[in-house]
C-alpha positions as CSV (number, residue, x, y, z in Angstrom):
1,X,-47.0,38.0,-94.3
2,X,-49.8,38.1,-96.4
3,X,-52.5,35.2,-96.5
4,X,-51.7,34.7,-100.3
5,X,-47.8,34.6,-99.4
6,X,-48.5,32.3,-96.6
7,X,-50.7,29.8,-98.7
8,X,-48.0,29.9,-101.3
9,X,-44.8,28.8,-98.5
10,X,-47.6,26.5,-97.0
11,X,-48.6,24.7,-100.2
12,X,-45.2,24.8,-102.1
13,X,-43.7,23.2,-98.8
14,X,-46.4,20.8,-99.1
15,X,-45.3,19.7,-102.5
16,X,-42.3,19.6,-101.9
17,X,-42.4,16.8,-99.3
18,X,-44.9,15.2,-101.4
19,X,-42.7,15.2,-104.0
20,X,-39.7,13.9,-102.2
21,X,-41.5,11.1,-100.5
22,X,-42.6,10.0,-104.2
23,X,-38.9,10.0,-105.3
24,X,-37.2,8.1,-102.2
25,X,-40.1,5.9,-102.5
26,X,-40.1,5.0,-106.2
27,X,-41.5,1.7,-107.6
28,X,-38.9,-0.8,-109.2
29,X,-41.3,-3.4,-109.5
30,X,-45.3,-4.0,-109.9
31,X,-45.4,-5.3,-106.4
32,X,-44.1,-1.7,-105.3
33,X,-46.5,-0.2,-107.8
34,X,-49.6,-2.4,-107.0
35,X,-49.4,-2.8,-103.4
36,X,-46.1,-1.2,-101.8
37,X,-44.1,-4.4,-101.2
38,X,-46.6,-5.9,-99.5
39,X,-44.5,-4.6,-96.3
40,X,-46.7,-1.3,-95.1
41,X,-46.7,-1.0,-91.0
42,X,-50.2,-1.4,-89.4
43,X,-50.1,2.1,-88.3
44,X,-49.2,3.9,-91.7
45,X,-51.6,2.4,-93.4
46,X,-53.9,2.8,-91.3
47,X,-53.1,6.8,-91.6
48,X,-52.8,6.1,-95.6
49,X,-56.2,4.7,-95.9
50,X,-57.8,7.9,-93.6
51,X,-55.9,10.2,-95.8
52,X,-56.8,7.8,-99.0
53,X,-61.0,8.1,-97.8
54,X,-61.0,11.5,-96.1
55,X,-61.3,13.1,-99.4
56,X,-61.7,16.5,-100.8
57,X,-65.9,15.8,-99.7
58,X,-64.8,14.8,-96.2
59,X,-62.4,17.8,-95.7
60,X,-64.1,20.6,-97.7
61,X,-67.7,19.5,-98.8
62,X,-69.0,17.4,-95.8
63,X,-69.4,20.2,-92.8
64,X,-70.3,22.7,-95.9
65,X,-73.4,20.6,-96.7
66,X,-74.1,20.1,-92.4
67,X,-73.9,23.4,-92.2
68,X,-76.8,24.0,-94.5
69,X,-78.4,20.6,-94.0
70,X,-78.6,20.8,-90.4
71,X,-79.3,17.6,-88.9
72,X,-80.1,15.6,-92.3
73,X,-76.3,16.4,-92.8
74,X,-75.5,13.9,-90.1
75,X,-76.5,10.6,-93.1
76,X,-72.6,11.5,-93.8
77,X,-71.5,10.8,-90.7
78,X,-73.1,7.8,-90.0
79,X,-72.7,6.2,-93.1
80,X,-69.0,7.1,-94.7
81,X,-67.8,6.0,-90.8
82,X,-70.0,2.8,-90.4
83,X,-68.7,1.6,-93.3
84,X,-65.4,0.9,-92.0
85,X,-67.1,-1.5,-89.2
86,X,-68.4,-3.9,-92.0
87,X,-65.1,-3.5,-93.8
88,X,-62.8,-4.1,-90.6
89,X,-65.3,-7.4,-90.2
90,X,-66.5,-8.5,-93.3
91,X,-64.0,-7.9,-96.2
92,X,-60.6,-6.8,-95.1
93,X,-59.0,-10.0,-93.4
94,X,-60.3,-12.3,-96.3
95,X,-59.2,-10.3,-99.5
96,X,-56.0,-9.7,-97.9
97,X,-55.9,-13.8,-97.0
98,X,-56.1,-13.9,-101.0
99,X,-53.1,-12.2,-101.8
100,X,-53.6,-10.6,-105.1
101,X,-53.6,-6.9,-106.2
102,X,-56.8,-5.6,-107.1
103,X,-60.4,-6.3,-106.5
104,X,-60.8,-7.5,-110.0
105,X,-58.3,-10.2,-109.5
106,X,-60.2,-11.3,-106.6
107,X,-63.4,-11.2,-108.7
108,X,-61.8,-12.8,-111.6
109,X,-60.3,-15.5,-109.4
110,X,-63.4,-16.5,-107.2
111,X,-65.9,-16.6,-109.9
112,X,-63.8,-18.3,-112.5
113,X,-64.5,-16.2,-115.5
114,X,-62.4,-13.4,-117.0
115,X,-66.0,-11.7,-118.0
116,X,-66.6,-11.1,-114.2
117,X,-63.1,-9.9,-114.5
118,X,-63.9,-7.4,-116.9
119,X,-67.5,-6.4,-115.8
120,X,-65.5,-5.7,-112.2
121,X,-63.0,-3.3,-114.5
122,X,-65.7,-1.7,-115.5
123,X,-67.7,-1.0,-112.5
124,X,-64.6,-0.2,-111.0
125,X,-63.6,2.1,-113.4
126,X,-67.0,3.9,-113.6
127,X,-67.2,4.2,-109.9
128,X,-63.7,5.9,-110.1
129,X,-64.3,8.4,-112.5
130,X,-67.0,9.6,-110.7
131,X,-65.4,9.7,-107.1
132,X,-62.3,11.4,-108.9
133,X,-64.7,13.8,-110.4
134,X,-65.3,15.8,-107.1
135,X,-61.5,15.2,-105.9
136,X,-60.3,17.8,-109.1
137,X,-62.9,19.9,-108.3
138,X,-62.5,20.3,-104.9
139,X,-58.3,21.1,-105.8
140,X,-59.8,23.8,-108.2
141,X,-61.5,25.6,-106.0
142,X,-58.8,25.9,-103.6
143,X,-55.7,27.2,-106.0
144,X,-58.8,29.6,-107.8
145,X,-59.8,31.2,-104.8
146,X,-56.1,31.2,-102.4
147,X,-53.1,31.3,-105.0
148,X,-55.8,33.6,-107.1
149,X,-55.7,31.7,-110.7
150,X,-58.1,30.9,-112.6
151,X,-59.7,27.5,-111.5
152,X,-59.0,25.8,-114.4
153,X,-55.2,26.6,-114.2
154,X,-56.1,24.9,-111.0
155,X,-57.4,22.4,-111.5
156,X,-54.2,21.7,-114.2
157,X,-51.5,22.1,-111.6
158,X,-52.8,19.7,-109.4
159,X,-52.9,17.4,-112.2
160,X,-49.5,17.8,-112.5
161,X,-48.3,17.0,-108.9
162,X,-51.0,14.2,-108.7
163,X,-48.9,12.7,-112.0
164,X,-46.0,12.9,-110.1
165,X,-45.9,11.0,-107.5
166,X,-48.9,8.5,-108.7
167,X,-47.0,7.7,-111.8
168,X,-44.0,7.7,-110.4
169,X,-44.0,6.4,-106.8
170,X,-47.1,3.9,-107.4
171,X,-48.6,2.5,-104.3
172,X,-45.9,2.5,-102.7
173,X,-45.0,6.0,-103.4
174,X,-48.9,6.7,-103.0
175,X,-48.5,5.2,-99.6
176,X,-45.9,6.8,-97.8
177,X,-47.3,10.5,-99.8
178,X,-50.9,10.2,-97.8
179,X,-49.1,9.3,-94.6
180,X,-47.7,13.0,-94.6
181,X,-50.7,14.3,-96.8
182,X,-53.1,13.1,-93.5
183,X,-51.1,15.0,-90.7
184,X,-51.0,17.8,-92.9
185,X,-54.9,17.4,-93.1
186,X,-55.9,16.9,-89.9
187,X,-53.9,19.6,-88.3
188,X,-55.3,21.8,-90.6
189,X,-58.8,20.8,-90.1
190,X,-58.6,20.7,-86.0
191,X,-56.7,24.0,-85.3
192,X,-59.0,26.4,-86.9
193,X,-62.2,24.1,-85.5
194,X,-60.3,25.1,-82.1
195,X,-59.8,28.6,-82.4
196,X,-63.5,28.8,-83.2
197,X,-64.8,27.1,-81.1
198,X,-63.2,29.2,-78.3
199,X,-64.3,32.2,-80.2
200,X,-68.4,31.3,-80.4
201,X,-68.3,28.7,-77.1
202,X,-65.2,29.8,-75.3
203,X,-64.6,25.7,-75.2
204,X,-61.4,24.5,-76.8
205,X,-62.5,21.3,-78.3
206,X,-64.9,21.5,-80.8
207,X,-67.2,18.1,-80.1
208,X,-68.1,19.9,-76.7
209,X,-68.3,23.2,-78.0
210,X,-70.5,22.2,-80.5
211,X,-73.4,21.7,-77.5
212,X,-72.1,24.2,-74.8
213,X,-73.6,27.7,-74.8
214,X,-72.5,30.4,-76.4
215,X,-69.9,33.3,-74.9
216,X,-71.2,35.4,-72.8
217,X,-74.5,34.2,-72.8
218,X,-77.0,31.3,-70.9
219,X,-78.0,29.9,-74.7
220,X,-76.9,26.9,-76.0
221,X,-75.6,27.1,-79.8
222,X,-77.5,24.8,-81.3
223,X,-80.8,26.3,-79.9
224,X,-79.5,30.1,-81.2
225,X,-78.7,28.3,-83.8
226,X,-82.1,27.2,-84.6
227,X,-83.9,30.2,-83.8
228,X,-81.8,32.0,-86.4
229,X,-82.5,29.9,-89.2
230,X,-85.9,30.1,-88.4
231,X,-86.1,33.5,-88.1
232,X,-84.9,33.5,-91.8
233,X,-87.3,31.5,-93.0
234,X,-85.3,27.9,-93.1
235,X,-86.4,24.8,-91.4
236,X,-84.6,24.8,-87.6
237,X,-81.4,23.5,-87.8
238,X,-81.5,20.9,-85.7
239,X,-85.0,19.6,-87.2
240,X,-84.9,16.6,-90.4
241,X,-87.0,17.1,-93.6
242,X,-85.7,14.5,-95.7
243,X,-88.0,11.1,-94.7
244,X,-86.7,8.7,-92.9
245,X,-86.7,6.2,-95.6
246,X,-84.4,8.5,-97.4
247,X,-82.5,8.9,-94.4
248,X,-81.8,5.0,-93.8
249,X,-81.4,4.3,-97.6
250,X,-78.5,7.3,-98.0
251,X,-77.0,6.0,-94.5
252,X,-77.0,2.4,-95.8
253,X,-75.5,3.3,-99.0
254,X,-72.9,5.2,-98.4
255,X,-71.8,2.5,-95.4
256,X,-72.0,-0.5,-98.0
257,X,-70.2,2.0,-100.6
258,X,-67.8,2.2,-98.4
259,X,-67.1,-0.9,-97.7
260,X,-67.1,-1.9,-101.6
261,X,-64.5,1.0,-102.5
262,X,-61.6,0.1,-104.7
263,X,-59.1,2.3,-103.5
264,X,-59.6,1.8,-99.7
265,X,-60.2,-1.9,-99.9
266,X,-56.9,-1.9,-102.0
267,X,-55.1,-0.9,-98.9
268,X,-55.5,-3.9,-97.0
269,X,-53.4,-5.6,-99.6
270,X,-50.6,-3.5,-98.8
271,X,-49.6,-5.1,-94.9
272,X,-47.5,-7.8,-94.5
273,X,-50.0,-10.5,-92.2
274,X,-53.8,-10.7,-92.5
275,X,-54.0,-9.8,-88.7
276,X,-52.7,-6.2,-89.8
277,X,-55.1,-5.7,-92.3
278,X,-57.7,-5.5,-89.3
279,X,-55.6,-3.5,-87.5
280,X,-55.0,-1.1,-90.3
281,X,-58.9,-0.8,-90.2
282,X,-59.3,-0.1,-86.6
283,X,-56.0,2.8,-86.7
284,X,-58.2,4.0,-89.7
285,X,-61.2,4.9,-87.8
286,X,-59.5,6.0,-85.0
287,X,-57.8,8.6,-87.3
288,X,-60.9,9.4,-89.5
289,X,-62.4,9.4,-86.2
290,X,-60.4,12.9,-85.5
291,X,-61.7,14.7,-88.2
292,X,-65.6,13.0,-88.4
293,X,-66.6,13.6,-85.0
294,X,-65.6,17.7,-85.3
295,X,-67.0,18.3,-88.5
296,X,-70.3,18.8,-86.5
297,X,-68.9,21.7,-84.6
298,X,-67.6,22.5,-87.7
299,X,-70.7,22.6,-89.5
300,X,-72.3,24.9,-87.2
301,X,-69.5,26.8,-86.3
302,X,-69.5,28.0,-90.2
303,X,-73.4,28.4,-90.7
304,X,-73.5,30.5,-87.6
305,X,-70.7,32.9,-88.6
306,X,-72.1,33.3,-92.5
307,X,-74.9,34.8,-91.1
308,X,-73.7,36.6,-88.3
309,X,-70.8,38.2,-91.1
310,X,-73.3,39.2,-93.7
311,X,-77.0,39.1,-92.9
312,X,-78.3,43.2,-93.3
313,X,-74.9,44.7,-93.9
314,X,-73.9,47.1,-96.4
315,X,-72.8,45.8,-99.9
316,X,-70.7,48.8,-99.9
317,X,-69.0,47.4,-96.1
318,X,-69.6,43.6,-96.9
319,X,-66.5,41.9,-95.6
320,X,-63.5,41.2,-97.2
321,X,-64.2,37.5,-97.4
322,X,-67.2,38.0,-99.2
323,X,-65.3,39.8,-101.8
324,X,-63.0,37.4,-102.1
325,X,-65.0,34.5,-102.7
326,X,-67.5,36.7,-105.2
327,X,-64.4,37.5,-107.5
328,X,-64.1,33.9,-108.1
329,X,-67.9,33.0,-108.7
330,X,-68.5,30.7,-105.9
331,X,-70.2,33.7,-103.8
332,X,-73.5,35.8,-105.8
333,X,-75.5,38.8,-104.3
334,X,-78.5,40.1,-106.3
335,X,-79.9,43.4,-105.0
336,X,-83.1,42.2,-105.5
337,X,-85.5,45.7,-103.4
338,X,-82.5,47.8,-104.6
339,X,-81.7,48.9,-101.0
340,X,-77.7,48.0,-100.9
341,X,-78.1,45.7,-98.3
342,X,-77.7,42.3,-98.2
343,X,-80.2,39.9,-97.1
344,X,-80.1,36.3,-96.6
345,X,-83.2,34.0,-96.1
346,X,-85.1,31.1,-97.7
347,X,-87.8,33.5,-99.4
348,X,-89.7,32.6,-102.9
349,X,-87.0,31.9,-105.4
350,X,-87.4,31.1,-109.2
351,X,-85.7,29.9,-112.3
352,X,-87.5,29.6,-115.8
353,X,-89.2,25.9,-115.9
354,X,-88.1,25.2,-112.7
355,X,-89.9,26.3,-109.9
356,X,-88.8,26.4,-106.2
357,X,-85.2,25.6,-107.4
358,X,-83.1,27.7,-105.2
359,X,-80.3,28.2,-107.7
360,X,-79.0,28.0,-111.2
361,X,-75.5,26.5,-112.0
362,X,-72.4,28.4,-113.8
363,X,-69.7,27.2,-115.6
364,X,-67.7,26.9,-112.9
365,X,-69.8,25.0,-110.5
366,X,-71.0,28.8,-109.1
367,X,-74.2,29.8,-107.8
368,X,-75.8,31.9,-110.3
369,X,-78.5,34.5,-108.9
370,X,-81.8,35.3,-110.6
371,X,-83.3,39.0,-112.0
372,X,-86.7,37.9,-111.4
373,X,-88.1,40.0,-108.7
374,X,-91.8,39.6,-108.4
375,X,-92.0,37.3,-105.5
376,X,-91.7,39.8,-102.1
377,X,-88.6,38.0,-99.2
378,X,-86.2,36.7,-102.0
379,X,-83.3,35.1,-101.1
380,X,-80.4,37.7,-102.7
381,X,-77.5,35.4,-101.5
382,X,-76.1,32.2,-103.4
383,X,-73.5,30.6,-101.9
384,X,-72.0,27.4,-103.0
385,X,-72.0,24.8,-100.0
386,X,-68.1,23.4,-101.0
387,X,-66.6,26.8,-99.9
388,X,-67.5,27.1,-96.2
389,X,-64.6,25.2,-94.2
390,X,-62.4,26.8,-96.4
391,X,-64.0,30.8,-95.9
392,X,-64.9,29.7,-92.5
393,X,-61.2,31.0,-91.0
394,X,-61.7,34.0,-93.0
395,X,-65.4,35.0,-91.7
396,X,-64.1,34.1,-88.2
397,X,-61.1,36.7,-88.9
398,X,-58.5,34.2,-87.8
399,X,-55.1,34.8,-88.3
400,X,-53.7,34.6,-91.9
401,X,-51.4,31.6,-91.5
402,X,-54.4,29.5,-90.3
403,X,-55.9,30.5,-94.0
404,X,-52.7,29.1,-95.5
405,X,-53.1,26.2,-93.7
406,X,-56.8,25.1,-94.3
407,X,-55.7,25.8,-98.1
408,X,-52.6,23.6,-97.6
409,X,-54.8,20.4,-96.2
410,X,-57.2,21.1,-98.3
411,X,-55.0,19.9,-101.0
412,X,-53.9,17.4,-99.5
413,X,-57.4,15.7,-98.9
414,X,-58.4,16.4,-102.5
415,X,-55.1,15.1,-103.8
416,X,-54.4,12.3,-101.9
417,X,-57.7,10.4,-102.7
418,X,-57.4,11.4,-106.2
419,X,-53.9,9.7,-106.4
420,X,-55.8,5.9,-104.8
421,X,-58.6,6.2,-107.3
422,X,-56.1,6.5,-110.2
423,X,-53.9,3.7,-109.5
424,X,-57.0,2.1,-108.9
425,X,-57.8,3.0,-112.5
426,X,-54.4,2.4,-113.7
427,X,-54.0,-1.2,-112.0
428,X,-57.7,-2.4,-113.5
429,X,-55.8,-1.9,-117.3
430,X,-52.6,-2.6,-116.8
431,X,-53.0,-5.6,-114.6
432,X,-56.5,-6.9,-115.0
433,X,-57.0,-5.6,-119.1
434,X,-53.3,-6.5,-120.3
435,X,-51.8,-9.0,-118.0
436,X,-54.5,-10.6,-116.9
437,X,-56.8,-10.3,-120.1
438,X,-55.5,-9.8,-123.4
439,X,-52.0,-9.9,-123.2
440,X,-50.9,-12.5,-120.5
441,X,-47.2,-12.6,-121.9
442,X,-46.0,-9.1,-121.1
443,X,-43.1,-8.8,-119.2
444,X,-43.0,-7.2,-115.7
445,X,-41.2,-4.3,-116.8
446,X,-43.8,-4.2,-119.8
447,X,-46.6,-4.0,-117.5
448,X,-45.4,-1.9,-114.8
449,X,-44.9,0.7,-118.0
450,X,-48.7,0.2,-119.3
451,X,-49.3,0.7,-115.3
452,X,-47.9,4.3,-115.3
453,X,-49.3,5.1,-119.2
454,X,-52.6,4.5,-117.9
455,X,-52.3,6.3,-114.6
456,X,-51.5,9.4,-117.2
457,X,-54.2,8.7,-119.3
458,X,-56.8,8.2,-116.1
459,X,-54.9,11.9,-114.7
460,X,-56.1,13.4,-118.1
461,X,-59.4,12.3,-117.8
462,X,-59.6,13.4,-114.1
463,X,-58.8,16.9,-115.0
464,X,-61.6,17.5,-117.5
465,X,-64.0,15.9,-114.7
466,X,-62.5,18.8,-112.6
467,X,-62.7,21.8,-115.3
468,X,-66.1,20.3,-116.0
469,X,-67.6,19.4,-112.9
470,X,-70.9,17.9,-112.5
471,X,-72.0,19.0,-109.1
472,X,-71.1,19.4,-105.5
473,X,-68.2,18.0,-104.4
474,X,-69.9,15.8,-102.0
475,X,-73.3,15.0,-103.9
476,X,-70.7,13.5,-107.1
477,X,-68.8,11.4,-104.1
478,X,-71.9,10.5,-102.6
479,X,-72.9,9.0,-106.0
480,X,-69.7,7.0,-106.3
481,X,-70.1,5.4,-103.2
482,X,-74.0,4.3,-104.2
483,X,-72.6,2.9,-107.6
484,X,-70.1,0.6,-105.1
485,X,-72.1,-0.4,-103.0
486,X,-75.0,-1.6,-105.6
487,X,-72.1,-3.4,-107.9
488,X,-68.8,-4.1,-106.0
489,X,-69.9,-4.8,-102.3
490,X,-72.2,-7.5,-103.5
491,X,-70.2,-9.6,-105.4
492,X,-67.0,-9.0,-102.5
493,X,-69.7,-10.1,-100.1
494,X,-70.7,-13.4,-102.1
495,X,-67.4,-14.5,-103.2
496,X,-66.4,-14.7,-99.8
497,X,-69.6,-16.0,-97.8
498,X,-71.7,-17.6,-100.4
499,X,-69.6,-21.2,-101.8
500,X,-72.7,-21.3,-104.5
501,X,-72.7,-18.4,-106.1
502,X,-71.5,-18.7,-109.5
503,X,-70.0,-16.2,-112.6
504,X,-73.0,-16.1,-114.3
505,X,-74.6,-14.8,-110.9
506,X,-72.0,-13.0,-110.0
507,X,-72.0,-11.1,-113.5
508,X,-75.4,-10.6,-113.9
509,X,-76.2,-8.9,-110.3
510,X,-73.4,-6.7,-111.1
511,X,-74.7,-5.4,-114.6
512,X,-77.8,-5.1,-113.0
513,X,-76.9,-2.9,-110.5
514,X,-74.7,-0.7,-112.1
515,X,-77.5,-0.6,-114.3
516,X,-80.3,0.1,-112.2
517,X,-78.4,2.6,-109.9
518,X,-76.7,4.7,-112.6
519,X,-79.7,4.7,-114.8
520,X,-81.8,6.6,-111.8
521,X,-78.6,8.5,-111.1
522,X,-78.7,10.0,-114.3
523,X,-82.0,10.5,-115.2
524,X,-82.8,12.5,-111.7
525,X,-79.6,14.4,-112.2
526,X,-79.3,15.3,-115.6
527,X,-81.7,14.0,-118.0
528,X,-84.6,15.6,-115.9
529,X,-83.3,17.6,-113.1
530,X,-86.4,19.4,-112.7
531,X,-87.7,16.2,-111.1
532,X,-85.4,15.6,-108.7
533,X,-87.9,15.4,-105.7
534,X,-89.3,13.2,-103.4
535,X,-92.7,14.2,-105.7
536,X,-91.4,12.0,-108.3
537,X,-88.8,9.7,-106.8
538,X,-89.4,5.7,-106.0
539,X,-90.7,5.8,-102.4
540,X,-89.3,8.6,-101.7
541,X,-85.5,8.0,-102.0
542,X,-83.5,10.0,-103.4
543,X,-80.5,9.6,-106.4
544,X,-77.9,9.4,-103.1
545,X,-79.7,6.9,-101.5
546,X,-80.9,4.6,-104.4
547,X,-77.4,2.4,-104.5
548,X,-79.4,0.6,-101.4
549,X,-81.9,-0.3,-103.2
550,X,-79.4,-1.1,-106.1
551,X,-77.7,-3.4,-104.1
552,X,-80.0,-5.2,-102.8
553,X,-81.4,-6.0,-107.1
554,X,-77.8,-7.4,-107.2
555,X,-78.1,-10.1,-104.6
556,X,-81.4,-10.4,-105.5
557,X,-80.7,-11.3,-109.5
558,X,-77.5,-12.9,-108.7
559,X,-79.4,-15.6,-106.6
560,X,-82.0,-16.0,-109.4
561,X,-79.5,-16.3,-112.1
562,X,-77.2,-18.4,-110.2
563,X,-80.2,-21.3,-110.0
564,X,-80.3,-21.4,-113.4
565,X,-76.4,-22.7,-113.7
566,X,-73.6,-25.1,-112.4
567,X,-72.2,-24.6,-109.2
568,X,-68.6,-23.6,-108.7
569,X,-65.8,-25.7,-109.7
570,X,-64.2,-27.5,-107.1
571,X,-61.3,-25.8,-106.8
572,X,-63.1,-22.5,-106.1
573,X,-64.8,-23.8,-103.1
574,X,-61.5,-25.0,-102.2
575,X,-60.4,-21.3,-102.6
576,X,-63.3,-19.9,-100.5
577,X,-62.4,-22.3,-97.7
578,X,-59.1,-21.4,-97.3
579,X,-59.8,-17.6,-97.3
580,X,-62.1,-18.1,-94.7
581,X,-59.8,-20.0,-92.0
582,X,-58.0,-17.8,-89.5
């Protein structure tokens, strides 16, 4: 069969179980919808909250940027898997201990005040958006370049299947969906990784692989490796540029983002007993484990093989998978000496206004390639960095089901953290707007309705985040998790180990960070992108790694402002203290 044929059985089968699990599993109630019952085993969730976290940036975009990062790639590891330590210890037993649904009932609880409530709603909602942003995007790319529509269309269909089970099923539904989704996942991420590294290492598991030497040969990979990409001009592979301010800063915030994520720290409020909720954390990082310690290998693997496929070759002769992935805009070859050959290096590269910026962005998210030619050693070859695990099988000319099968968990990593984030986004109104908020008489039927509207209206929104993406899969997630950890983490951390902090601290560090962090987000990204160095950012850190800084200005002005009002009521300290006992 065809690899277009064989993505289709793959994927449709997919769906289909996805879609069956969502209608044996249906919510009745807003427990079911909110939390599954309450009554999730230790083990699924455990698999649910790897499959929840190991998104569309973990499964496509995370070895795509190692590969081309090299070793400054490895901030990703450390921090999106550290994270889960200060979860498992710090947050996890105590929120589930409280018993509610959502963060912002926690929030609203703790600090007394349904203004922290709605500040949380917010934060929670803009940290959402943003996360969900890359999960669309990544679904896009993979119907637009493997069942061959346009990305939009994409982009559209997976909107449809996400409203499906999300509105449908709930958490529950959600739950017992990203159980399946993960096994689909990390079969599809593990077998190619094998085949591969057999092919370049003649090892069969990837982790060793990744530092044996190569076939048929005394050298190790990672020092061929290097000497390649210097060769062409890059830094060596295994050599950091990025400081190492910016390095512990990026590290730190995406391991404190992690740990203030709504839709992972919503799981732990799914198990029956608060001794599962740490259980469900360690399973998690055993399973995310799978995945994070061969995306390394994978990484490499994929760098090693680009080159190898097209470096000097005949545009005429250039491979099929280049082809592919060119008709679709995400692959761009300029002829730059006009001598039909393709040639990939660092070179002197040049856009209008902005120089020594490698590339220009399309519509699409595609890497655009310049006409200017005066500089001698151009770069001719764009290549966007979200594409390599998924070409990866096809460079390595592995068989066609394999193909089908990276497309297939690709899917499901993309779709089953988009389905979290927007029941995440669709408890915060329905529960913590309307119920909680401005209309506390509503029915549970009349809620648990408003629940699924506004995971339709948050699906809608999602889907123009994906037909209009704002950057790399991973760089956009990567943002997300700086906004949590400068607004969420903070004010989890201090409702639960500080008895003095009060709402108007809690409110105000919040505000602040979200502030701070988003503004410097922005203005780096989009208001002046052409600025977007370590020339011209604060000591040196960079828009990924600011929501370190950022949360530390929220503990910083929630302590201030708290001095400056009462203390808690009593009955919140009494709240705190019962939390806190085993």
């Amino acid at each position: 069969m065809s690899t277009q044929a064989l993505t289709y059985l793959f994927v449709g089968m997919s769906f289909v179980l996805y879609i069956g699990i969502a209608i044996w599993s249906k919510a009745k109630s807003t427990s079911d919808f909110y939390v599954a019952g309450k009554g999730v085993n230790p083990v699924a969730n455990g698999m649910a909250t790897a499959a929840d976290w190991m998104s569309a940036a973990s499964f496509i975009s995370m070895a795509g940027l190692i590969a081309f990062m090299g070793k400054d790639g490895s901030v990703y590891l450390m921090g999106w898997t550290g994270g889960y330590v200060l979860l498992a210890l710090l947050l996890a037993p105590y929120l589930r201990k409280f018993g509610q649904y959502t963060v912002p009932d926690f929030i609203g609880t703790r600090y007394y005040s349904k203004a922290a409530r709605l500040v949380a709603v917010v934060c929670l909602i803009f940290i959402s958006f943003t996360y969900v942003a890359g999960q669309m995007r990544g679904v896009g790319i993979v119907f637009s370049r493997f069942l061959e529509v346009d990305i939009n269309l994409g982009v559209i269909i997976g909107m449809i299947i996400v409203f499906f089970y999300a509105v449908l099923g709930g958490m529950k539904g959600i739950t017992y969906t990203q159980v399946a989704q993960y096994c689909v996942l990390i079969f599809a991420y593990l077998v190619p990784a094998i085949f591969i590294s057999i092919l370049i290492t003649g090892n069969p598991i990837p982790q060793l692989g990744f530092g044996d030497t190569v076939v048929n040969s005394s050298t190790y990979l990672l020092d061929k490796l290097d000497q390649v990409t210097v060769d062409l001009g890059f830094v060596a592979y295994t050599e950091s540029i990025k400081s190492n301010i910016d390095i512990f800063c990026i590290t730190g915030a995406l391991m404190f983002g992690t740990a203030g994520l709504p839709h992972v720290i919503v799981r732990f409020f799914t198990v029956p007993r608060v001794s599962d909720a740490r259980k469900s954390a360690g399973y998690a990082l055993i399973f995310i484990a799978l995945l994070y310690t061969t995306a390394p290998a994978v990484g490499a693997f994929a760098r090693m093989n680009f080159i190898d496929s097209i470096q000097d070759s005949e545009y005429s002769s250039a491979p099929a998978w280049f082809k592919n992935w060119e008709n679709i805009g995400l692959i761009a070859w300029n002829d730059k000496n006009s001598d039909g050959y393709i040639h990939y290096s660092a070179g002197n590269t040049f856009k209008e206004g902005r120089p020594n910026f490698i590339d220009e962005i399309g519509e699409s998210g595609e890497r655009l390639t310049s006409n200017i030619s005066n500089f001698s050693n151009q770069n001719e070859v764009y290549i966007d960095k979200d594409i390599m695990v998924l070409a990866n099988p096809e460079i390595a000319n592995l068989p066609n089901w394999i193909i089908a099968l990276v497309a297939a968990g690709a899917l499901a990593a993309a779709l089953s953290t988009a389905a979290g984030l927007l029941l995440v986004i669709s408890s915060s109104i329905s529960h913590d707007l309307l119920k909680k908020t401005f209309k506390p008489n509503i029915t549970e039927k009349q809620e648990l309705l408003y629940a699924r509207c506004s995971a339709a209206f948050a699906i809608l929104i999602a889907g123009l985040f994906g037909i209009y993406p704002p950057g790399f899969v991973a760089q956009v997630v990567a943002f997300a998790f700086g906004l949590a950890a400068a607004t969420i983490f903070p004010a989890l951390f201090l409702g639960i180990f500080s008895k003095s902090t009060n709402k108007e601290g809690a409110i105000a560090g919040m505000l602040a960070g979200l502030a701070f962090t988003s503004s410097y987000i922005i203005y780096f990204k989009f208001i002046n992108p052409q600025l977007d160095n370590s020339n011209f950012w604060i000591g040196s850190i960079s828009p990924e790694g600011i929501g370190f800084i950022g949360m530390f200005v929220n503990f910083f002005i929630a302590f201030l402002v708290t001095k400056f009002f009462a203390n808690p009521p009593k009955e919140v300290n009494e709240l705190i203290q019962t939390i806190r006992q085993p």
